[in-house]
C-alpha positions in Angstrom: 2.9 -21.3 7.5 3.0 -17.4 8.2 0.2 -15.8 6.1 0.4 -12.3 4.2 -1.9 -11.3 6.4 0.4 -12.2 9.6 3.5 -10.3 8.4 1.1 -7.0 7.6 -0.4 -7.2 10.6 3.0 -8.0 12.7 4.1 -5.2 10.7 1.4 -2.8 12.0 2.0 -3.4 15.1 5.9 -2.4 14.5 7.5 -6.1 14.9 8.9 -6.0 11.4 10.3 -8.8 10.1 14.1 -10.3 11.3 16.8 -7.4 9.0 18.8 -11.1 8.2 18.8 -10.5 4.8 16.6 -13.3 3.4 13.9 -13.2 1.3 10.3 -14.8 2.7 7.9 -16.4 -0.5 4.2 -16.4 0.7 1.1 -17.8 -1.0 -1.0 -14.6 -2.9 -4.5 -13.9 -0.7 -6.3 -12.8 -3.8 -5.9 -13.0 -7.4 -6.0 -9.5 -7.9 -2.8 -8.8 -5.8 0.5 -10.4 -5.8 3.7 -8.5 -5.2 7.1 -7.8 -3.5 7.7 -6.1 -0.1 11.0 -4.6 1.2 11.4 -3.8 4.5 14.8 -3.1 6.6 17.2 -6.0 4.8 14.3 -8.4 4.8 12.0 -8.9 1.8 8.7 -10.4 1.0 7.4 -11.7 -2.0 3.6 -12.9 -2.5 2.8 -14.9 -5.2 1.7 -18.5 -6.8 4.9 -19.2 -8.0 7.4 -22.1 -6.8 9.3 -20.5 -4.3 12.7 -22.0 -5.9 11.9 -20.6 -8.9 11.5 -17.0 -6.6 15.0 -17.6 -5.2 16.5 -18.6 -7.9 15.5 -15.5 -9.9 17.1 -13.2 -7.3 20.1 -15.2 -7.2 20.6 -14.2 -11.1 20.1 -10.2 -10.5 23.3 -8.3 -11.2 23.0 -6.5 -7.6 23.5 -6.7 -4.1 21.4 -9.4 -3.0 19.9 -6.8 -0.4 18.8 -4.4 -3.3 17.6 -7.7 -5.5 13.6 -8.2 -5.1 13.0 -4.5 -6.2 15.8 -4.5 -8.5 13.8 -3.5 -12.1 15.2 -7.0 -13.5 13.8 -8.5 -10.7 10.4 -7.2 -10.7 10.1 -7.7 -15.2 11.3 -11.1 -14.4 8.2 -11.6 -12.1 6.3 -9.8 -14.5 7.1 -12.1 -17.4 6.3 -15.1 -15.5 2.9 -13.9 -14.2 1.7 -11.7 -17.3 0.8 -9.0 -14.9 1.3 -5.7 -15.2 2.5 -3.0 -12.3 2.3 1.0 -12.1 5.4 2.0 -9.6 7.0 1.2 -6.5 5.5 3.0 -3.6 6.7 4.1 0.1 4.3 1.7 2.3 3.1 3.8 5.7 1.0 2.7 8.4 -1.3 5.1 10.8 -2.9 3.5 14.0 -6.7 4.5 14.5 -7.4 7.4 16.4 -10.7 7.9 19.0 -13.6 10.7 18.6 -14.8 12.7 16.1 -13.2 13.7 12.4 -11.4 16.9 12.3 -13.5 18.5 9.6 -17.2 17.3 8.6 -17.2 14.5 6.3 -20.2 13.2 4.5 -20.3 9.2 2.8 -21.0 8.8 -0.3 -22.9 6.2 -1.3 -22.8 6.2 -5.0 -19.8 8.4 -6.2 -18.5 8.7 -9.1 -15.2 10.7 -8.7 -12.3 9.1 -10.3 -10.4 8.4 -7.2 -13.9 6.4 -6.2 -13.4 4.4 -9.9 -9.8 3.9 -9.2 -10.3 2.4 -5.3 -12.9 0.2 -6.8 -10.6 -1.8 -9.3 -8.3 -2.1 -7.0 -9.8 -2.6 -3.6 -12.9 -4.3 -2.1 -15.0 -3.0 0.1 -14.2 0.5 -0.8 -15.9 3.4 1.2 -15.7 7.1 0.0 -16.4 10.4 2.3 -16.3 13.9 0.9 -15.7 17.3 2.4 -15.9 20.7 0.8 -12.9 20.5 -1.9 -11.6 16.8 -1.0 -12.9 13.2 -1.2 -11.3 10.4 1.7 -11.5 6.9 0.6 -11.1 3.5 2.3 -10.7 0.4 0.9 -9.6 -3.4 1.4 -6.1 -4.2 -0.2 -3.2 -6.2 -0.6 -3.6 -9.0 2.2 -7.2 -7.8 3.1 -5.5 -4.8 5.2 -7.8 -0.9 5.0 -6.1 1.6 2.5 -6.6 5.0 2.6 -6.5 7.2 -0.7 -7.2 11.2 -1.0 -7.6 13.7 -3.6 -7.9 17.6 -3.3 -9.4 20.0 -5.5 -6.7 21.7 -7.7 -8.4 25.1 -6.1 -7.8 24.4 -2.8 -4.8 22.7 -2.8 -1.5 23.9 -0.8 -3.9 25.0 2.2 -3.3 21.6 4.5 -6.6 20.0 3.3 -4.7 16.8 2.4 -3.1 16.4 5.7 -6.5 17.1 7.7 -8.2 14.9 5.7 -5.4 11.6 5.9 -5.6 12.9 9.7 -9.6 12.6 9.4 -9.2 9.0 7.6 -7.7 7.5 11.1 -10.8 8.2 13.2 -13.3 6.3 10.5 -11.7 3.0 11.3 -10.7 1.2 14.2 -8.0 -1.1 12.5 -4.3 0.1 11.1 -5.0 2.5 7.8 -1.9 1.7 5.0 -1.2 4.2 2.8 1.1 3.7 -0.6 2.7 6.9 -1.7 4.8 7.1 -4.5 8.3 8.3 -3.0 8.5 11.1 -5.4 5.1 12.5 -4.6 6.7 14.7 -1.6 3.5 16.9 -1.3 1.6 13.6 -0.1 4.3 12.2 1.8 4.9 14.9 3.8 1.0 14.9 4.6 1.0 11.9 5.4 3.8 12.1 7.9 2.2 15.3 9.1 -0.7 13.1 10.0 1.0 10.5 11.9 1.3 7.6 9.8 5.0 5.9 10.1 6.7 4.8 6.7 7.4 0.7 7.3 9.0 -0.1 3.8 8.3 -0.7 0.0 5.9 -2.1 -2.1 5.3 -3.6 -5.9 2.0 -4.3 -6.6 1.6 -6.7 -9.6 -1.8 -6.6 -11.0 -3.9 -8.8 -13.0 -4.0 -8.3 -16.2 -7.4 -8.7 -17.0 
């Protein structure tokens, strides 16, 4: 059976999945994470649920059936079943690692306590946090095990192209794919993050445990 982990990775490598208009259910790879995925007219939704029961759902939204796993009844219909909890849907982008040295000097912290730090932590493993003068870069395992890249810039210096250098800087720290989940109506970040290089792929859900 294809794994999470292979579609993300297939996806990374830009062989999205078949735009057929069906709806792939795959098992969860942690309990933290379950979720739905939209990509071009093809969908994927990981979770420990019976996957009739996934189908089924989506069969009952009052939408086109391409529109139906990030539908809002959808997603609350997921959310009842699971008692999870979610934030927002987010853009999903991908950025391919990138040779030599950082553009700007970066120094890892090993104990941080900066709230993006706190927020990576309860939502990632493995997280890893560099700092620069007015910005922190942090990487973190995520949904499916694949590196996520989060930034945050000082109010004072914001507007001066820090958050682009630094989403540019994250790509030479790693020699895997970097994901990045922007919220669609954060246009500051997403256009730094396309500035940077990283593609958009598709959508995201993420339902989190509730506990």
């Amino acid at each position: 059976m294809e794994t999470l982990r292979d579609i993300l990775d297939a996806v990374a490598r830009d062989d999205l999945p078949p735009a057929d208009g069906r709806v792939t259910v795959v098992p969860q790879m942690s309990e933290r994470d379950a979720g739905v995925l939209a990509f071009t007219a093809h969908a994927v939704v990981f979770i420990d649920e019976d996957p009739q029961w996934v189908h089924d759902t989506l069969a009952a939204v009052p939408c086109d059936a391409l529109a139906a796993p990030m539908n809002p009844w959808f997603l609350m219909a997921l959310l009842e079943r699971t008692g999870r909890r979610a934030e927002t849907i987010d853009a999903m982008l991908v950025g391919t690692p990138l040779p030599g040295e950082t553009p700007l000097p970066l120094r890892e912290i090993t104990d941080g306590d900066h709230p993006r730090i706190v927020y990576a932590r309860g939502r990632r493993d493995d997280v890893r946090a560099w700092t620069t003068e007015g910005g922190v870069v942090v990487l973190g395992r995520g949904v499916g095990g694949r590196l996520e890249v989060s930034v945050e810039i000082d109010e004072a210096v914001r507007h001066r192209g820090l958050g682009r250098t630094l989403v540019a800087a994250a790509r030479h720290l790693t020699d895997e794919p970097l994901w990045a989940q922007v919220a669609p109506g954060n246009a500051r970040s997403m256009r730094a993050f396309l500035a940077a290089g990283y593609r958009p792929v598709g959508a995201e859900a993420v339902l989190l445990s509730a506990t």
